[in-house]
ZAVO-440409 format. One record per atom (N, C-alpha, C): atom name; x, y, z. Coordinates in nm, 3 decimals, always signed. Example, Ala and Ser with C-alpha at 12.3 -4.5 7.8 and 13.67 -1.06 7.14 Angstrom:
2
["N" [+1.319 -0.569 +0.780]];
["CA" [+1.230 -0.450 +0.780]];
["C" [+1.320 -0.330 +0.780]];
["N" [+1.285 -0.225 +0.708]];
["CA" [+1.367 -0.106 +0.714]];
["C" [+1.290 +0.003 +0.787]];
***
This chain:
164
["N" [+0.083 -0.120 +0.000]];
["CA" [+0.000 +0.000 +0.000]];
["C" [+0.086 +0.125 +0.000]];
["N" [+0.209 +0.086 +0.068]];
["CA" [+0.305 +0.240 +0.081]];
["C" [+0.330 +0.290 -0.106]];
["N" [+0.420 +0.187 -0.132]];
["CA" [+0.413 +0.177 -0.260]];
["C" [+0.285 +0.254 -0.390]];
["N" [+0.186 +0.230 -0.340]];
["CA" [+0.090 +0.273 -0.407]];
["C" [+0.034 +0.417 -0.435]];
["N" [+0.064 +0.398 -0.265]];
["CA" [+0.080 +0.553 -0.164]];
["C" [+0.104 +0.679 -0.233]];
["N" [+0.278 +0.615 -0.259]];
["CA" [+0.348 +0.703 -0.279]];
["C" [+0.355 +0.753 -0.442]];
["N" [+0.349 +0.618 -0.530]];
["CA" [+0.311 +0.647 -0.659]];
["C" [+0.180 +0.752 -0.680]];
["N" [+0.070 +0.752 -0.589]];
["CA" [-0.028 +0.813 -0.630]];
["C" [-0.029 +0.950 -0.597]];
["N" [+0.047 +1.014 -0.474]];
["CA" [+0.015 +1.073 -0.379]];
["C" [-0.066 +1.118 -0.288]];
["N" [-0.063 +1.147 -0.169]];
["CA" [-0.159 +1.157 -0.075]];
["C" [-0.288 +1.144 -0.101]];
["N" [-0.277 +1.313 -0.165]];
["CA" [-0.395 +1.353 -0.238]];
["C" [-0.496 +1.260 -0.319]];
["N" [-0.422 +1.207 -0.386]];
["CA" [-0.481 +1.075 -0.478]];
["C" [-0.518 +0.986 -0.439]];
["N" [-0.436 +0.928 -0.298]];
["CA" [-0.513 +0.791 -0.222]];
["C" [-0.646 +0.833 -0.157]];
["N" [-0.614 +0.988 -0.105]];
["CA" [-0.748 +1.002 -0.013]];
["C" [-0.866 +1.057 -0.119]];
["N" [-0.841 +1.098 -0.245]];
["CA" [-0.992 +1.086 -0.330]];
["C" [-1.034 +0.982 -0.371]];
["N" [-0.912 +0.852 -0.406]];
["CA" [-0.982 +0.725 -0.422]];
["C" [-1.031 +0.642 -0.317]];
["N" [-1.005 +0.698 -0.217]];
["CA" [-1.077 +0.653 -0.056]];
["C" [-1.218 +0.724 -0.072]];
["N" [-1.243 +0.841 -0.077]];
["CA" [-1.368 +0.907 -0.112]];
["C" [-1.468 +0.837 -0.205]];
["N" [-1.420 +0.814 -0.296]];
["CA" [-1.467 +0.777 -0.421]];
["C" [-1.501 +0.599 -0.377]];
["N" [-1.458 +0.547 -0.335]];
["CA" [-1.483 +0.415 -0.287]];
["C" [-1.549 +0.439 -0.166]];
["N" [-1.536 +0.508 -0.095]];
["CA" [-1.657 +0.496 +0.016]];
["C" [-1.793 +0.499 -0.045]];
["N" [-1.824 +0.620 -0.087]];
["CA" [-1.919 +0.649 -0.191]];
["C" [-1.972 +0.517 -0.268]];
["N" [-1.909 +0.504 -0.347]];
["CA" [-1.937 +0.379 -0.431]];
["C" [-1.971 +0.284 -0.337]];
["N" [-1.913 +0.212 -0.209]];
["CA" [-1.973 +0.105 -0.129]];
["C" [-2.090 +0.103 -0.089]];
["N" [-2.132 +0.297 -0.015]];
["CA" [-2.215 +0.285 +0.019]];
["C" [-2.340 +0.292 -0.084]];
["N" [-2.313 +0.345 -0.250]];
["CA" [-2.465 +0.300 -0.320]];
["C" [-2.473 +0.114 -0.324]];
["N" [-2.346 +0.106 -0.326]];
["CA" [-2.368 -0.107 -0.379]];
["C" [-2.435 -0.114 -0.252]];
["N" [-2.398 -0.095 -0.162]];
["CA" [-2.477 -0.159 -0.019]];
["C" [-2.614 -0.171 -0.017]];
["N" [-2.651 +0.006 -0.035]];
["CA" [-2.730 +0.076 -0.064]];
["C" [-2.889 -0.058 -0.140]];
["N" [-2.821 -0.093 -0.241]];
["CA" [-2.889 -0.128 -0.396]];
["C" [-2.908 -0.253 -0.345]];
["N" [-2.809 -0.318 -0.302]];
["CA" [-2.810 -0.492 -0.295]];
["C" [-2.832 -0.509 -0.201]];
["N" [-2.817 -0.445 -0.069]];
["CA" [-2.902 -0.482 +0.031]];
["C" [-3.049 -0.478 +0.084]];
["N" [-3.134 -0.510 +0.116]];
["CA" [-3.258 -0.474 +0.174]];
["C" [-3.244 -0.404 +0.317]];
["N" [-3.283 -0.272 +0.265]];
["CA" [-3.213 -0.178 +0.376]];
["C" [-3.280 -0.163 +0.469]];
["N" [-3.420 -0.227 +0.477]];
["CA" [-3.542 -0.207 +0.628]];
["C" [-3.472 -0.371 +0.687]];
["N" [-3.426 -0.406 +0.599]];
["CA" [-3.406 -0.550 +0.688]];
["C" [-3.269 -0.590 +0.743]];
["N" [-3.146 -0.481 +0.722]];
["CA" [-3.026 -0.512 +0.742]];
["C" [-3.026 -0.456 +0.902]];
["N" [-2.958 -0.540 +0.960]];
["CA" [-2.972 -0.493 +1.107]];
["C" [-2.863 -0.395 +1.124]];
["N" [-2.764 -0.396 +1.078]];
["CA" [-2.650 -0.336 +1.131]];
["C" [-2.661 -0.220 +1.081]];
["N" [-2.780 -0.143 +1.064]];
["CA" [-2.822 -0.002 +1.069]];
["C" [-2.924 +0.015 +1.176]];
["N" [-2.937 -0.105 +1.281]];
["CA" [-3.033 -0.095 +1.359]];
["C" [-2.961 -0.038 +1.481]];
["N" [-3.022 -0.037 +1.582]];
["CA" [-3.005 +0.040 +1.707]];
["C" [-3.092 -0.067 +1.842]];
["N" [-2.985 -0.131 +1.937]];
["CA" [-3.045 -0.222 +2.036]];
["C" [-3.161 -0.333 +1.952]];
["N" [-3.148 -0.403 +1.940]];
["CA" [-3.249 -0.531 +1.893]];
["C" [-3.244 -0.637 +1.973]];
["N" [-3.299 -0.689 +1.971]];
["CA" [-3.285 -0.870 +2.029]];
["C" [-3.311 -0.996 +1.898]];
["N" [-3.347 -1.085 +1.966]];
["CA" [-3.320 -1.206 +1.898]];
["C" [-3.463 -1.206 +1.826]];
["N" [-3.605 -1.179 +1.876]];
["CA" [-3.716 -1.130 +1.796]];
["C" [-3.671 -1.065 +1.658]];
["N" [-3.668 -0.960 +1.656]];
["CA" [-3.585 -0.881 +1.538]];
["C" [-3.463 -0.957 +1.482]];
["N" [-3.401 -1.036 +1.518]];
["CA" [-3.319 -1.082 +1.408]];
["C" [-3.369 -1.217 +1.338]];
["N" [-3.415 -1.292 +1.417]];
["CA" [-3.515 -1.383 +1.343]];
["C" [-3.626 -1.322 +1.244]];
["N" [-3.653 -1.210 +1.261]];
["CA" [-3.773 -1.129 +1.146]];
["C" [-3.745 -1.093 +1.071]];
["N" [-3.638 -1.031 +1.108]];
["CA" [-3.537 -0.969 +0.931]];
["C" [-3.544 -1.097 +0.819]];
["N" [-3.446 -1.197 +0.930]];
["CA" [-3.357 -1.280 +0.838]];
["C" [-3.494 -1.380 +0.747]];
["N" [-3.611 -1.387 +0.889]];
["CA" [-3.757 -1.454 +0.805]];
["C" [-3.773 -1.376 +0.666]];
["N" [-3.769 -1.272 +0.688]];
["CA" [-3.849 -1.179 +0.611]];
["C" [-3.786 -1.190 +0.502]];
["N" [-3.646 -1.210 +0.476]];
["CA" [-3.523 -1.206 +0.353]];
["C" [-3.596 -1.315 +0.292]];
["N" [-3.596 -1.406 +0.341]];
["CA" [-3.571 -1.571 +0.258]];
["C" [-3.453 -1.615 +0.266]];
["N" [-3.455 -1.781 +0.188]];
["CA" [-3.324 -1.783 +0.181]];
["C" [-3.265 -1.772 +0.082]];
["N" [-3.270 -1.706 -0.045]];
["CA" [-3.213 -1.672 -0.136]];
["C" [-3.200 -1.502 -0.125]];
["N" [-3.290 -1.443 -0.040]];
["CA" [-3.227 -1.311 +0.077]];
["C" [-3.131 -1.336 +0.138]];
["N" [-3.098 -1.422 +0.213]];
["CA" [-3.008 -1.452 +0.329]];
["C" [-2.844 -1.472 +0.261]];
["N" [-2.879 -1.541 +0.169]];
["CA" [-2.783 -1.606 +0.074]];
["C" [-2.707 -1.420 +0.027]];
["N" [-2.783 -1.376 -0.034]];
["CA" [-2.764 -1.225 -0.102]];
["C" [-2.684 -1.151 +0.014]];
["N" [-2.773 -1.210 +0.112]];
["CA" [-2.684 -1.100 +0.222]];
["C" [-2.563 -1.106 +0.264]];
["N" [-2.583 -1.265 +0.312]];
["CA" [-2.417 -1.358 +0.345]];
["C" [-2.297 -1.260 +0.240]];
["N" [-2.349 -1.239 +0.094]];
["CA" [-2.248 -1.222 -0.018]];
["C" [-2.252 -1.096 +0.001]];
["N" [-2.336 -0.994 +0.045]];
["CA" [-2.304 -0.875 +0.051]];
["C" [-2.249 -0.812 +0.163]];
["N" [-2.240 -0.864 +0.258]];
["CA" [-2.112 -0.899 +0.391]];
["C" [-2.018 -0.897 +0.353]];
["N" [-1.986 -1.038 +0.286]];
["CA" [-1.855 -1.049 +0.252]];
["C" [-1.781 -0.964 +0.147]];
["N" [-1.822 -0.968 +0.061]];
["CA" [-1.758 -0.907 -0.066]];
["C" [-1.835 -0.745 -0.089]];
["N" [-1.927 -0.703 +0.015]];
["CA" [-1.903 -0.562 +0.008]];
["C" [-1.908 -0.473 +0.152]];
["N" [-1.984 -0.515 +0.259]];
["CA" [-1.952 -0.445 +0.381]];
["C" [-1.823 -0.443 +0.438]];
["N" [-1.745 -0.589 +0.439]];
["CA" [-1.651 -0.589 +0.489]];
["C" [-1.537 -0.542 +0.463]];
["N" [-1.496 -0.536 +0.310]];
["CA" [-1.417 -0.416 +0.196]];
["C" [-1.435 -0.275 +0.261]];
["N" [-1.562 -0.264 +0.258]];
["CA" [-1.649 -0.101 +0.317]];
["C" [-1.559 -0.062 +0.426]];
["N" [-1.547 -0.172 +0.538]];
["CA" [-1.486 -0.165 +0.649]];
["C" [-1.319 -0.118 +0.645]];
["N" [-1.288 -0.159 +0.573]];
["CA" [-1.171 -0.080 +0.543]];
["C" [-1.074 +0.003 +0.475]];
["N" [-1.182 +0.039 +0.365]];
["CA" [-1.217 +0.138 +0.333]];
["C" [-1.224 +0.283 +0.399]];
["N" [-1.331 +0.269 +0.438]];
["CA" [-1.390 +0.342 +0.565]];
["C" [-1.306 +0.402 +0.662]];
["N" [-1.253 +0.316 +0.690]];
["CA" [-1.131 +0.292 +0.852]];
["C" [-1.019 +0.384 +0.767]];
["N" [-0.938 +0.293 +0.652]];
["CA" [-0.830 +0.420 +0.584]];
["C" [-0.853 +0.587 +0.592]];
["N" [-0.978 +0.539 +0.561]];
["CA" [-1.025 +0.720 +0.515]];
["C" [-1.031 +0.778 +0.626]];
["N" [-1.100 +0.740 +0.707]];
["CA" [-1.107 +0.818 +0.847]];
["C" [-1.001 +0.831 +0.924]];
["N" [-0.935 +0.731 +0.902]];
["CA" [-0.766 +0.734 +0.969]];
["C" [-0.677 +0.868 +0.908]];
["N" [-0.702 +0.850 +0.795]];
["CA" [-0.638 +0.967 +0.709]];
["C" [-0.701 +1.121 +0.763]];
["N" [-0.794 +1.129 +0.777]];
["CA" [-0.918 +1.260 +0.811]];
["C" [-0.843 +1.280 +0.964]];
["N" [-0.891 +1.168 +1.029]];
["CA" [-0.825 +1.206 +1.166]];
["C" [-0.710 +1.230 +1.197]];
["N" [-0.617 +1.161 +1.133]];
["CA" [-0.441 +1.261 +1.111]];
["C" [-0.410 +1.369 +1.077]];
["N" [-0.524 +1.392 +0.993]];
["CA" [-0.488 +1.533 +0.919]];
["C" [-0.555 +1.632 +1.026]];
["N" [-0.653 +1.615 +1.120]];
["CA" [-0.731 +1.713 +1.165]];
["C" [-0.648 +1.723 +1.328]];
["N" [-0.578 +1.626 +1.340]];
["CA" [-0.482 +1.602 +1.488]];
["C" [-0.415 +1.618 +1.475]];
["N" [-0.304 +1.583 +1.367]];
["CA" [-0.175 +1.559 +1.365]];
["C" [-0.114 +1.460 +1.449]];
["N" [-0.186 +1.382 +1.483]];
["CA" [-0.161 +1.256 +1.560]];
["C" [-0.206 +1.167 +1.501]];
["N" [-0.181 +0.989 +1.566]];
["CA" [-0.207 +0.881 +1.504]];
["C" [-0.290 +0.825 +1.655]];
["N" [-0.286 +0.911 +1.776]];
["CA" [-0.341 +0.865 +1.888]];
["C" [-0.501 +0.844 +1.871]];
["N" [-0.584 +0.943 +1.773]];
["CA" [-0.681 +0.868 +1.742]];
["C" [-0.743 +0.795 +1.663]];
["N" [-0.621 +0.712 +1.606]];
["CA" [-0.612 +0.588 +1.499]];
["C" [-0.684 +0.483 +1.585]];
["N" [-0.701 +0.499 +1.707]];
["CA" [-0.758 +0.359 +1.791]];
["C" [-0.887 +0.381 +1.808]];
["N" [-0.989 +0.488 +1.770]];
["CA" [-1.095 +0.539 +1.794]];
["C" [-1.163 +0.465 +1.628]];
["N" [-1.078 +0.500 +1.521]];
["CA" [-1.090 +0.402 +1.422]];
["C" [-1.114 +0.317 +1.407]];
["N" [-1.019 +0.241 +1.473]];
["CA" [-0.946 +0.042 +1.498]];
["C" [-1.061 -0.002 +1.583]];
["N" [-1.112 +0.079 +1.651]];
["CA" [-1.231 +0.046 +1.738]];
["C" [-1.350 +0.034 +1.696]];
["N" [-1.415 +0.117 +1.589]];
["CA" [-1.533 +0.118 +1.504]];
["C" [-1.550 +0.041 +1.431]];
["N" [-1.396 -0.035 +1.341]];
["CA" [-1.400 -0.128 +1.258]];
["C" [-1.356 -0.230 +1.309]];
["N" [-1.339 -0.265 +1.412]];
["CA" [-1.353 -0.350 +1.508]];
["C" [-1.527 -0.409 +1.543]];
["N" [-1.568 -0.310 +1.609]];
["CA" [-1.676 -0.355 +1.610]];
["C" [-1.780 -0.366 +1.506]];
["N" [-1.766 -0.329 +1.433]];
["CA" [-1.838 -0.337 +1.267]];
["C" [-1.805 -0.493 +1.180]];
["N" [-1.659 -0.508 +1.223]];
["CA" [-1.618 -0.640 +1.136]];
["C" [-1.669 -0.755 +1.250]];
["N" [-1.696 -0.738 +1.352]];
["CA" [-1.767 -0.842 +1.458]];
["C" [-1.884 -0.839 +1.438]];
["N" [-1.923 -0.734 +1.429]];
["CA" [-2.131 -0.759 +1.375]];
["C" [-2.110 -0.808 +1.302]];
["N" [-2.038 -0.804 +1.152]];
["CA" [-2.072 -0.907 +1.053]];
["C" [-2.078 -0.992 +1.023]];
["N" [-1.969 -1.044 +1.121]];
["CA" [-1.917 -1.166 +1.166]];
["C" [-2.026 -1.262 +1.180]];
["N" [-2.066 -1.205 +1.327]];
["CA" [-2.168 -1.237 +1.369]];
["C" [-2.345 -1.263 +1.295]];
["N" [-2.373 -1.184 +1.182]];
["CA" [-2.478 -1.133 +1.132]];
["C" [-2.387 -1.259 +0.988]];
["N" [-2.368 -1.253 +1.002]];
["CA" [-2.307 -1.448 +0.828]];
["C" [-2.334 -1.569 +0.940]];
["N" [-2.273 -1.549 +1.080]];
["CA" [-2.313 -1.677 +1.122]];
["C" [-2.467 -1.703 +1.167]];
["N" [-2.553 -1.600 +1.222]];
["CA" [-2.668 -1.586 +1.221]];
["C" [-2.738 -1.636 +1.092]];
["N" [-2.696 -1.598 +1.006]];
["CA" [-2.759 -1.564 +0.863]];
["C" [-2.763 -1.786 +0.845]];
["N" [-2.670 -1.803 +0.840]];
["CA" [-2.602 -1.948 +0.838]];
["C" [-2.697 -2.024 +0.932]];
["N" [-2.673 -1.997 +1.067]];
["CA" [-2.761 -2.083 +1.145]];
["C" [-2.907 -2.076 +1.161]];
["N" [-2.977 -1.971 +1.061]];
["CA" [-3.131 -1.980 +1.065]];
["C" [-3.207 -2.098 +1.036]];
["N" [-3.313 -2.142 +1.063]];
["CA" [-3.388 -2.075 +1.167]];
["C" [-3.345 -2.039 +1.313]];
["N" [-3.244 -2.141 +1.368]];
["CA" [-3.176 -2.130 +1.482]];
["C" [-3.117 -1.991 +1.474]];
["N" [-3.218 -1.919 +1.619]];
["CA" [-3.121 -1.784 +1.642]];
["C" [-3.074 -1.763 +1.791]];
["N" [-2.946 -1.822 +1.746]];
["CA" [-2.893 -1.827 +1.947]];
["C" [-2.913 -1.654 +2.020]];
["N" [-2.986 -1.690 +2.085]];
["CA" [-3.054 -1.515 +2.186]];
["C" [-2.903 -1.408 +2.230]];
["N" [-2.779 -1.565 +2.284]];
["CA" [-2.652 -1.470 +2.292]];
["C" [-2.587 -1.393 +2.195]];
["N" [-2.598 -1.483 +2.120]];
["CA" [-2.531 -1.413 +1.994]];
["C" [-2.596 -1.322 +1.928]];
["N" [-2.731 -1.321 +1.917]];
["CA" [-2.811 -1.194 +1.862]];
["C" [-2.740 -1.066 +1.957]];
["N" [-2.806 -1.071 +2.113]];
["CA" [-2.736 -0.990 +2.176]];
["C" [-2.637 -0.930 +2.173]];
["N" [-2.511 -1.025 +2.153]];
["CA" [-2.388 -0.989 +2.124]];
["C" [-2.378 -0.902 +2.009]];
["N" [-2.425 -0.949 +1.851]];
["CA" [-2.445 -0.892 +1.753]];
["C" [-2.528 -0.722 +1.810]];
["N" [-2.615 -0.744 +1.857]];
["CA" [-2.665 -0.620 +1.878]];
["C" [-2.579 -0.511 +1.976]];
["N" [-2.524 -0.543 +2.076]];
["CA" [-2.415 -0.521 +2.137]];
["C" [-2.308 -0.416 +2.029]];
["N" [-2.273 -0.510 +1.957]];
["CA" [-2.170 -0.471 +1.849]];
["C" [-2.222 -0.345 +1.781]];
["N" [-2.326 -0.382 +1.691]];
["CA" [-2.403 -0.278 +1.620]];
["C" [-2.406 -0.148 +1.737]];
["N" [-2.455 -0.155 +1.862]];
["CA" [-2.512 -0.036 +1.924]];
["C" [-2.366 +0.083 +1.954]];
["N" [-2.285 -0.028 +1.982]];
["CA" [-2.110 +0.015 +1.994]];
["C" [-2.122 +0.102 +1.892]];
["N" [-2.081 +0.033 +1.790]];
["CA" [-2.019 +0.080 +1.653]];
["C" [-2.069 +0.225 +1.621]];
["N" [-2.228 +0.242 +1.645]];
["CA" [-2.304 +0.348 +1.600]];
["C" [-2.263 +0.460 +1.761]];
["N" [-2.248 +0.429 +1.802]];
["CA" [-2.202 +0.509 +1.984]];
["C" [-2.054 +0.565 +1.920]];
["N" [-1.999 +0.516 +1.901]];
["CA" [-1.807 +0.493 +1.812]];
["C" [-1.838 +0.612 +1.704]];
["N" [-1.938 +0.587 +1.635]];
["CA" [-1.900 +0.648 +1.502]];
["C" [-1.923 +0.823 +1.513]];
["N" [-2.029 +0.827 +1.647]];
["CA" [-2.078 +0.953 +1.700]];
["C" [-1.970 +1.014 +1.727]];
["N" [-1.906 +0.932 +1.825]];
["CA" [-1.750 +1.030 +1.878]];
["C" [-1.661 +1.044 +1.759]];
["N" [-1.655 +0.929 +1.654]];
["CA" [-1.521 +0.964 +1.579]];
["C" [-1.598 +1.093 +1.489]];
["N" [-1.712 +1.141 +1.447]];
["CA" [-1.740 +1.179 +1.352]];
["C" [-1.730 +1.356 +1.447]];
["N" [-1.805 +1.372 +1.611]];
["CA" [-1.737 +1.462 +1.671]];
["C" [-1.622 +1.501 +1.702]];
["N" [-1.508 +1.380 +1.724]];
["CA" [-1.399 +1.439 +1.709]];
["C" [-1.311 +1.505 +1.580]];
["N" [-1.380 +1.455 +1.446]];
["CA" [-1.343 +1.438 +1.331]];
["C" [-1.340 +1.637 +1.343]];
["N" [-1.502 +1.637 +1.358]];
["CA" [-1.547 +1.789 +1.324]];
["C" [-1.451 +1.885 +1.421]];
["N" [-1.464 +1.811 +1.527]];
["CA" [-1.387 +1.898 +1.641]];
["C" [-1.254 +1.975 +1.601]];
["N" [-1.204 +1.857 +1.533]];
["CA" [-1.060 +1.888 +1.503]];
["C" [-1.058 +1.932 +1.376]];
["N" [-1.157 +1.987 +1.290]];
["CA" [-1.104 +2.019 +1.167]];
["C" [-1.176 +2.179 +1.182]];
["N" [-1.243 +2.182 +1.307]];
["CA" [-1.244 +2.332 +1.326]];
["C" [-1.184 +2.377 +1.406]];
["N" [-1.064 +2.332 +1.461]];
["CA" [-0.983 +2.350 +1.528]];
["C" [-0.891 +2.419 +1.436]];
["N" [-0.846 +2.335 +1.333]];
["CA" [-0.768 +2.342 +1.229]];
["C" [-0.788 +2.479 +1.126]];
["N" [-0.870 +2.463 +1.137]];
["CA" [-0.944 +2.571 +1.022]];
["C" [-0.981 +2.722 +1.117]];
["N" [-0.998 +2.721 +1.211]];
["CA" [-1.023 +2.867 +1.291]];
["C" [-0.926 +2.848 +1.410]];
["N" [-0.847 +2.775 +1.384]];
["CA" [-0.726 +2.828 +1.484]];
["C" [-0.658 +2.892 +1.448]];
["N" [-0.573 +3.012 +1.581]];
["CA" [-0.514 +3.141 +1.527]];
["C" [-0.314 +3.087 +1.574]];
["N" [-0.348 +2.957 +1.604]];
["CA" [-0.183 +2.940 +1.614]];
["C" [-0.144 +2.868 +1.496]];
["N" [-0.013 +2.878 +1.476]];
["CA" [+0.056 +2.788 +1.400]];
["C" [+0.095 +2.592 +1.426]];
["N" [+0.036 +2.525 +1.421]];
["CA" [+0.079 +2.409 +1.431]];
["C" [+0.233 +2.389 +1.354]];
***
């Protein structure tokens, strides 16, 4: 990636980070069934994840499994680069690279979780929903702070009267 990095420059990695976020989120967008994907949900239980995944089918479920893999989880780091990049630039630090590592942390565990769900239907173990929901409620709690600190620091940046 340095390599790539550096051939492209900065500038260039972080618009094709833009440009691929973007793009993930219409594929997501399109191929997912977006009233039924949980991991835009907020606190659920095992009721709600058995309803979604009812509600898909299994040639839904199947769609979804594949849109996990081969596009949320890409998303995920994706995502994570870009914001890593945003948050360096707005800190000048890498100290809140773990505020990152943490979101896509818990994002790549919901999914985790939400393929093996998907897999073991009708069986929906209540812990693991929990857990899954757990994850999801994190992630969206995570993304609040990184997206306030994001702003924090780029008006810091932008109407500060010192010199960094």
């Amino acid at each position: 990636m340095q390599a790539f990095s550096f051939s492209m420059g900065k500038r260039g990695v972080t618009w094709l980070l833009v440009f691929l976020f973007f793009l993930f989120n219409i594929l997501l967008t399109v191929t997912l069934p977006v009233d039924l994907v949980l991991d835009l949900r907020f606190l659920y239980g095992p009721e709600v994840v058995f309803q979604c995944l009812q509600q898909m089918g299994e040639e839904g479920r199947s769609a979804y499994i594949r849109g996990i893999m081969f596009l949320d989880i890409p998303y995920v780091v994706v995502y994570a680069l870009l914001f890593a990049r945003w948050m360096k630039w707005a800190w000048h630090t890498k100290s809140y690279f773990r505020l990152v590592l943490l979101v896509a942390a818990m994002d790549t565990l919901e999914n985790l979780l939400m393929i093996y769900l998907s897999f073991s239907f009708p069986e929906v173990d209540p812990i693991l929903a929990y857990t899954a929901s757990l994850f999801t409620s994190a992630k969206w709690i995570l993304v609040f702070f990184l997206l306030l600190m994001l702003f924090w620091g780029c008006y810091r940046k932008v109407f500060s009267t010192s010199v960094d």
